[in-house]
Backbone as CSV, one residue per row, in Angstrom:
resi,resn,N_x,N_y,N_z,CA_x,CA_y,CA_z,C_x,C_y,C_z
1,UNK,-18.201,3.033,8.167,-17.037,3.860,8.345,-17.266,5.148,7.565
2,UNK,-17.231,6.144,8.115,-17.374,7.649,7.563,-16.148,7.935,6.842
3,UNK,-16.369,8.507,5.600,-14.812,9.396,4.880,-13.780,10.160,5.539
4,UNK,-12.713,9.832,5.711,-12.233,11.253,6.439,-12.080,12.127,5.768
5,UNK,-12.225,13.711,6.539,-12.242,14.487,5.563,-10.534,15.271,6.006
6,UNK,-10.232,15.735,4.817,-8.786,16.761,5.154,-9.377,17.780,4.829
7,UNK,-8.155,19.011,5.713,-8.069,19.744,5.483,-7.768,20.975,4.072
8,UNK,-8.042,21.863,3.795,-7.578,21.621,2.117,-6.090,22.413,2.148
9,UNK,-5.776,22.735,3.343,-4.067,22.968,3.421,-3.479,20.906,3.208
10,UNK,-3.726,20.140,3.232,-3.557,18.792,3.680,-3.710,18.204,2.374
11,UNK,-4.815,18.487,1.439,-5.399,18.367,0.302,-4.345,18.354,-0.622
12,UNK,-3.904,20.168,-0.452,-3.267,20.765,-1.882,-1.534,20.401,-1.462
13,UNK,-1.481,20.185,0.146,0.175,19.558,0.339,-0.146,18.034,-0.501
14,UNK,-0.960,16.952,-0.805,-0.621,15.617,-0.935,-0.612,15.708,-2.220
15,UNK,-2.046,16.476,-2.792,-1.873,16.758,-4.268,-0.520,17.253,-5.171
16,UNK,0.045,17.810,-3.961,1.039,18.759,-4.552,2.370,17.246,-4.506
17,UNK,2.623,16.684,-3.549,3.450,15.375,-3.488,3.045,14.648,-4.628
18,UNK,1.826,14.750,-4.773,1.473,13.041,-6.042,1.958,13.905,-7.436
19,UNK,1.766,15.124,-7.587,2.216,15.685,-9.028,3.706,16.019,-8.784
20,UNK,4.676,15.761,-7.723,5.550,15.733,-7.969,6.470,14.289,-8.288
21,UNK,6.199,13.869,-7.621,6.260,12.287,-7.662,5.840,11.497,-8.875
22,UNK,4.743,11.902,-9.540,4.642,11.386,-10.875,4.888,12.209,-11.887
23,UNK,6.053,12.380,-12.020,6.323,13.183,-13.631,5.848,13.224,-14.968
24,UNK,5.477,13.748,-15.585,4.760,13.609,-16.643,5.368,13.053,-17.725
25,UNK,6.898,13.038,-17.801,7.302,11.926,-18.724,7.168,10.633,-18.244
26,UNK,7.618,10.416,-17.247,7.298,9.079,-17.000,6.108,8.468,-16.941
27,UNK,4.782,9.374,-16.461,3.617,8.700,-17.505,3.232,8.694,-18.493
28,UNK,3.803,9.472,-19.331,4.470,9.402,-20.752,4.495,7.877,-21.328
29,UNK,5.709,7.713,-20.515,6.729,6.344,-21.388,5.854,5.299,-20.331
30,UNK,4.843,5.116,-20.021,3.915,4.195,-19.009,3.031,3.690,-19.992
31,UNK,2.522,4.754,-20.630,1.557,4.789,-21.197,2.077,4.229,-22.974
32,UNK,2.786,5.102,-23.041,3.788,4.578,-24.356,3.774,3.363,-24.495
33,UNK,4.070,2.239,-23.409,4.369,0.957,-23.111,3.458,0.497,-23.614
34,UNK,2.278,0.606,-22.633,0.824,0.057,-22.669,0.495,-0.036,-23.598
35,UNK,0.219,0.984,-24.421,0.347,1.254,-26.401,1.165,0.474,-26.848
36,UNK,2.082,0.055,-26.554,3.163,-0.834,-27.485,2.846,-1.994,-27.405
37,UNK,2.517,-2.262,-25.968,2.251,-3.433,-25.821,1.002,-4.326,-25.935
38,UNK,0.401,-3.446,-26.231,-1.730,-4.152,-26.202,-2.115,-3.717,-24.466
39,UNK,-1.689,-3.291,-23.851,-1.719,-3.839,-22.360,-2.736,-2.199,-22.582
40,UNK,-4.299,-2.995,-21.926,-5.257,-2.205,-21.463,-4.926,-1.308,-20.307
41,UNK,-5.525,0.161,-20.089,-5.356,0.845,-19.160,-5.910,-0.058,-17.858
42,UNK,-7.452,-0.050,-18.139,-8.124,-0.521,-17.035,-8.401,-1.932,-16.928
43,UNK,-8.925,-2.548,-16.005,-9.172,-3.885,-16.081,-8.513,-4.770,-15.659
44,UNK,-8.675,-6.313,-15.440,-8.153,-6.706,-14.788,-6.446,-6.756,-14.892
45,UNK,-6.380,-6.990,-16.452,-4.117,-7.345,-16.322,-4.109,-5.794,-17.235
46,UNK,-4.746,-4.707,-16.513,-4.390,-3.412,-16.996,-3.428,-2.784,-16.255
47,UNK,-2.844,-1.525,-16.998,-1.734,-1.031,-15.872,-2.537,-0.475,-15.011
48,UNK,-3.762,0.182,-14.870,-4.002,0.783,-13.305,-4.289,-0.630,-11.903
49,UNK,-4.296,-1.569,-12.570,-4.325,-2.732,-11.557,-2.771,-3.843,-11.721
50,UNK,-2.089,-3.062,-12.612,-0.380,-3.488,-11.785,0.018,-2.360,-11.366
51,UNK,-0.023,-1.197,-11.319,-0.049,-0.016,-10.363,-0.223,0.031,-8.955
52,UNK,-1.387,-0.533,-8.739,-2.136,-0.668,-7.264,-1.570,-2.223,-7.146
53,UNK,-1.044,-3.413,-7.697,-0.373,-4.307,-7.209,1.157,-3.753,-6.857
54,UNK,1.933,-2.907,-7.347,3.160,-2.716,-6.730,3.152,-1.894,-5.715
55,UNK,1.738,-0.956,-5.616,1.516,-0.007,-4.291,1.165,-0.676,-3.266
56,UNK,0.273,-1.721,-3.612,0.078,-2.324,-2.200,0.961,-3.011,-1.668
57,UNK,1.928,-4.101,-2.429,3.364,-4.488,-2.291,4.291,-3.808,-1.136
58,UNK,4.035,-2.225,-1.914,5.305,-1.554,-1.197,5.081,-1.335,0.067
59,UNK,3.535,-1.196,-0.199,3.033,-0.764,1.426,2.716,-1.551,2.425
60,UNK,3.249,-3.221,2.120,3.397,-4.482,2.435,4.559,-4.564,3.216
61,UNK,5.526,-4.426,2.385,7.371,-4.261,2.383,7.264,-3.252,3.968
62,UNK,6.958,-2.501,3.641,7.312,-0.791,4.799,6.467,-1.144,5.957
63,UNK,5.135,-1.889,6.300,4.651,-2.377,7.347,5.510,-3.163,8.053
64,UNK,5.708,-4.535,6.825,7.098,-5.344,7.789,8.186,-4.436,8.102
65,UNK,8.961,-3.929,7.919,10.074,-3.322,7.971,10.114,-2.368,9.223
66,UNK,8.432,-1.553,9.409,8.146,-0.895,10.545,7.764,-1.752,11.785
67,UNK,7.170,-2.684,11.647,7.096,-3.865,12.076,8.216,-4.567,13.038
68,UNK,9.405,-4.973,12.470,10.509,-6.043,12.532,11.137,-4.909,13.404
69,UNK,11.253,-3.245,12.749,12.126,-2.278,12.971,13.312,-2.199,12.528
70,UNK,13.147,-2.761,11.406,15.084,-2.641,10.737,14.466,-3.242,9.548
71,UNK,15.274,-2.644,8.096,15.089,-2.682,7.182,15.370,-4.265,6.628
72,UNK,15.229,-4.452,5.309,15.829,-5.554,5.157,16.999,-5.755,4.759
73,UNK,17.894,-6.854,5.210,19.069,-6.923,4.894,19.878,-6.678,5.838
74,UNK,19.408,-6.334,7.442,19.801,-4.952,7.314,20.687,-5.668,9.207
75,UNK,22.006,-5.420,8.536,22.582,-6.442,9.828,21.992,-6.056,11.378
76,UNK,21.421,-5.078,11.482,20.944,-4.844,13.120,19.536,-6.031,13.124
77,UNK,19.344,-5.922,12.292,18.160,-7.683,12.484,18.684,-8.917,12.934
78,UNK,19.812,-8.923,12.601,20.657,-10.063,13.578,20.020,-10.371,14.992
79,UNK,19.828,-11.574,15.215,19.658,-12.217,16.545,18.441,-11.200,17.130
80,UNK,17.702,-10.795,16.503,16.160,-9.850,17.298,15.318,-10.915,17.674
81,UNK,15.690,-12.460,17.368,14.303,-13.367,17.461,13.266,-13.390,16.623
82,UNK,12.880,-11.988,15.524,12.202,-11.753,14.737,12.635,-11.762,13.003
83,UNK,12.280,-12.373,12.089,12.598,-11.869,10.825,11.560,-12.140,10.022
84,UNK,11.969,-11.675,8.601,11.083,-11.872,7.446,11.493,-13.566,7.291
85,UNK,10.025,-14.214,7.114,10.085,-15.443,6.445,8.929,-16.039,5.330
86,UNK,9.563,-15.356,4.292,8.626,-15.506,3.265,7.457,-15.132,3.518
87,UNK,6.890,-15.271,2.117,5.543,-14.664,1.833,4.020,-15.774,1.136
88,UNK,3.357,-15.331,1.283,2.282,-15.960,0.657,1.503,-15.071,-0.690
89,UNK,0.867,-15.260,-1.599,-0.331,-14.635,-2.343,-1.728,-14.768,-1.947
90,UNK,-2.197,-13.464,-1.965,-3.746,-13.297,-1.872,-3.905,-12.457,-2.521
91,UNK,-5.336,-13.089,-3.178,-5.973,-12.053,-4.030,-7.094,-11.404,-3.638
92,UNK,-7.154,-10.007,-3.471,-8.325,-9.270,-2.854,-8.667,-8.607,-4.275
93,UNK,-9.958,-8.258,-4.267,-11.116,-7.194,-4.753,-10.142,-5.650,-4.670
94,UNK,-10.258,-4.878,-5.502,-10.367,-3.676,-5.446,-11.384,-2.553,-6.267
95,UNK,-11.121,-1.687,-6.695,-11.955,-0.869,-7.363,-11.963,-1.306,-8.578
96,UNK,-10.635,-1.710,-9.222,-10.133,-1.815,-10.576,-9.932,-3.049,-10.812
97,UNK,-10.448,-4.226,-9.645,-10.706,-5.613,-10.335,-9.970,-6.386,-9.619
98,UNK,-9.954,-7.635,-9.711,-8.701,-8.545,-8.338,-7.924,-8.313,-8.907
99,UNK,-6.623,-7.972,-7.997,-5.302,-7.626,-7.634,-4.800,-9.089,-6.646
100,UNK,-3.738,-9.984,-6.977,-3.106,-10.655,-6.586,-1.633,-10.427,-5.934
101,UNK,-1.560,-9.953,-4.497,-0.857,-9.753,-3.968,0.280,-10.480,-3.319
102,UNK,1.443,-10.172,-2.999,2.900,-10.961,-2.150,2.810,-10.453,-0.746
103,UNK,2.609,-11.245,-0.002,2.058,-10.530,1.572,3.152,-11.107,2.326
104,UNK,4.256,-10.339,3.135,5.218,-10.685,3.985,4.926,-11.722,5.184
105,UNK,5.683,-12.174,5.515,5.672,-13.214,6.953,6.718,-12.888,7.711
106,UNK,6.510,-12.958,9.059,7.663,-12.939,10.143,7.437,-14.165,10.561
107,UNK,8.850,-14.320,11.297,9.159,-15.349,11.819,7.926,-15.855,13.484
108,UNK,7.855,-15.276,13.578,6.843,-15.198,15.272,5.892,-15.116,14.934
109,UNK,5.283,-14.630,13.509,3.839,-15.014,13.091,2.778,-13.806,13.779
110,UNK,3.465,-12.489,14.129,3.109,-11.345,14.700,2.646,-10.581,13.887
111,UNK,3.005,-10.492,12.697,2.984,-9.207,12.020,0.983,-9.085,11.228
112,UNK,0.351,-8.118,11.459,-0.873,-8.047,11.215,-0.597,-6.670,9.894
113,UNK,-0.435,-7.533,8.880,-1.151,-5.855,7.895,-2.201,-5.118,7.983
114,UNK,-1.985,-3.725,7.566,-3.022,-2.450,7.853,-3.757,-2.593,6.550
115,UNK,-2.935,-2.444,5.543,-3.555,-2.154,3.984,-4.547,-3.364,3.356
116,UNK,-3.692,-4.750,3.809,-4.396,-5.910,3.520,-4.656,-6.788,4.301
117,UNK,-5.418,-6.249,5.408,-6.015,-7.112,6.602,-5.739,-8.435,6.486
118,UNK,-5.615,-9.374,7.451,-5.570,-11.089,7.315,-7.139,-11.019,7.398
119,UNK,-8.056,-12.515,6.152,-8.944,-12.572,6.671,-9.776,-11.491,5.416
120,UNK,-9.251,-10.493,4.747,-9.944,-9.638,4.079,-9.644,-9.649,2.620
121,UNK,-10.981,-9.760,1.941,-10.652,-10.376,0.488,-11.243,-8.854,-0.153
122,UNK,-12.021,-7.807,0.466,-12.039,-6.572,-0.044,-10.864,-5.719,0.429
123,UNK,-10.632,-5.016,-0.781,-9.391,-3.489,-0.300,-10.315,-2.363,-0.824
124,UNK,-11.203,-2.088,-0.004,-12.345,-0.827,-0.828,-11.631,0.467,0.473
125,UNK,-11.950,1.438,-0.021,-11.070,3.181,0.188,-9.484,2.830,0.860
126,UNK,-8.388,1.964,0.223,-7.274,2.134,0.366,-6.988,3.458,0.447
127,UNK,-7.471,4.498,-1.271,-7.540,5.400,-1.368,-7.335,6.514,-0.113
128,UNK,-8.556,6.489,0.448,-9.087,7.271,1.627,-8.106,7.126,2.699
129,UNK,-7.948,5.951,2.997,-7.377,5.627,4.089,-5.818,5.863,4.526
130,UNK,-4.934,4.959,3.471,-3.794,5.733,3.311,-3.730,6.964,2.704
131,UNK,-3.681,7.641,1.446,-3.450,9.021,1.386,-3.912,10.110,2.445
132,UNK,-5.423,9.737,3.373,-5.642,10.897,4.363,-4.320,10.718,5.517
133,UNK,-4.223,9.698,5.223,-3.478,9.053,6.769,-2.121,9.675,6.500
134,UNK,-1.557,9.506,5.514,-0.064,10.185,5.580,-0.101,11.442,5.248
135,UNK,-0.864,12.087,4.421,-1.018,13.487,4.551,-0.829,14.006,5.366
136,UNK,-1.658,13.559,6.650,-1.395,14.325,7.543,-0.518,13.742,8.613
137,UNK,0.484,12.979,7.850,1.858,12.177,8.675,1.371,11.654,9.974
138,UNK,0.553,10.754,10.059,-0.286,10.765,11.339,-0.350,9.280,11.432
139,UNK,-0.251,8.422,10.682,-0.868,6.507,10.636,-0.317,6.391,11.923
140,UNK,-0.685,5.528,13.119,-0.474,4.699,13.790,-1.086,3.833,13.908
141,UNK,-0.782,2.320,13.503,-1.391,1.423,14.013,-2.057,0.921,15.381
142,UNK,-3.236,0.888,15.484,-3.747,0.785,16.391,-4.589,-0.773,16.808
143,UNK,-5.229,-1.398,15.710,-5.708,-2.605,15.975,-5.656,-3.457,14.497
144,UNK,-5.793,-4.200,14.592,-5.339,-5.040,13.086,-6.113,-4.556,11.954
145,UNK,-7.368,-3.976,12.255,-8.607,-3.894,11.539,-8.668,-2.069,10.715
146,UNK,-7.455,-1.367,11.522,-7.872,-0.268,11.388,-6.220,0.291,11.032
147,UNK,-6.201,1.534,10.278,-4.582,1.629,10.038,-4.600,2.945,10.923
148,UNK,-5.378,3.870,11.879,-5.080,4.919,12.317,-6.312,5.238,13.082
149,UNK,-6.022,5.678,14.408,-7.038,6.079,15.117,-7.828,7.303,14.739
150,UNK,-7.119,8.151,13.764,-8.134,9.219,12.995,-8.665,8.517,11.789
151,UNK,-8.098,7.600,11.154,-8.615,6.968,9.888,-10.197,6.528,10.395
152,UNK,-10.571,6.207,11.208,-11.969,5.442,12.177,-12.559,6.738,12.339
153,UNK,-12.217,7.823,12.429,-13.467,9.220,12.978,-14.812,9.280,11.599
């Protein structure tokens, strides 16, 4: 699989989202914690690998949800034939060491994750893949294996 490359109008828009989105106090008082607490930056029970466990989570959560098509909770899910039914753990590989994940279930047994493939115990260029992919507001799922028909160029 080749890198995708962005544009650097695409670049300096996502860059420009991630430094707004992470405030500098709040990695401040992140980091503060970590210090308080013994809790290593890196490594396996470090914060950059419960970081990337609540990112992949979320990006777990928002598949089902795009998925099902109605949020959770969320009374238009009523009677669709489809719902959330619990979850399982898997632990995949990443850059920063296994990450033990909460992976959604539907009821019909349909739902195929993008971020954490069924079947896939590596998560290598999440990175790449999602950030190029929403940058340029573009993900469509296309086959279980792949999160975007430009993510594959």
């Amino acid at each position: 699989m080749t890198k995708p490359q962005l544009g650097p109008d695409a670049e300096s828009a996502a860059a420009r989202r991630l430094a707004e989105a992470l405030d500098p106090s709040a990695i401040d008082a992140l980091l503060a914690d970590t210090q308080a607490t013994g809790t290593p930056i890196d490594g396996v029970d470090g914060l950059l690998n419960q970081m990337t466990k609540a990112v992949l989570e979320r990006a777990l959560q928002t598949e089902m949800t795009r998925h099902l098509g109605y949020e959770r909770d969320d009374p238009a899910g009523a009677g669709t034939g489809n719902s959330r039914n619990g979850s399982s753990t898997r632990t995949v590989s990443t850059t920063n060491g296994p990450v033990t994940t909460t992976v959604p279930h539907d009821r019909n047994g349909g739902f195929e994750p993008q971020i954490v493939p069924r079947r896939s115990r590596r998560v290598g260029q999440t990175d790449e893949l999602v950030l190029s992919c929403y940058a340029r507001g573009s993900c469509r799922p296309v086959t279980s294996r792949r999160t975007c028909s430009r993510c594959t160029e």
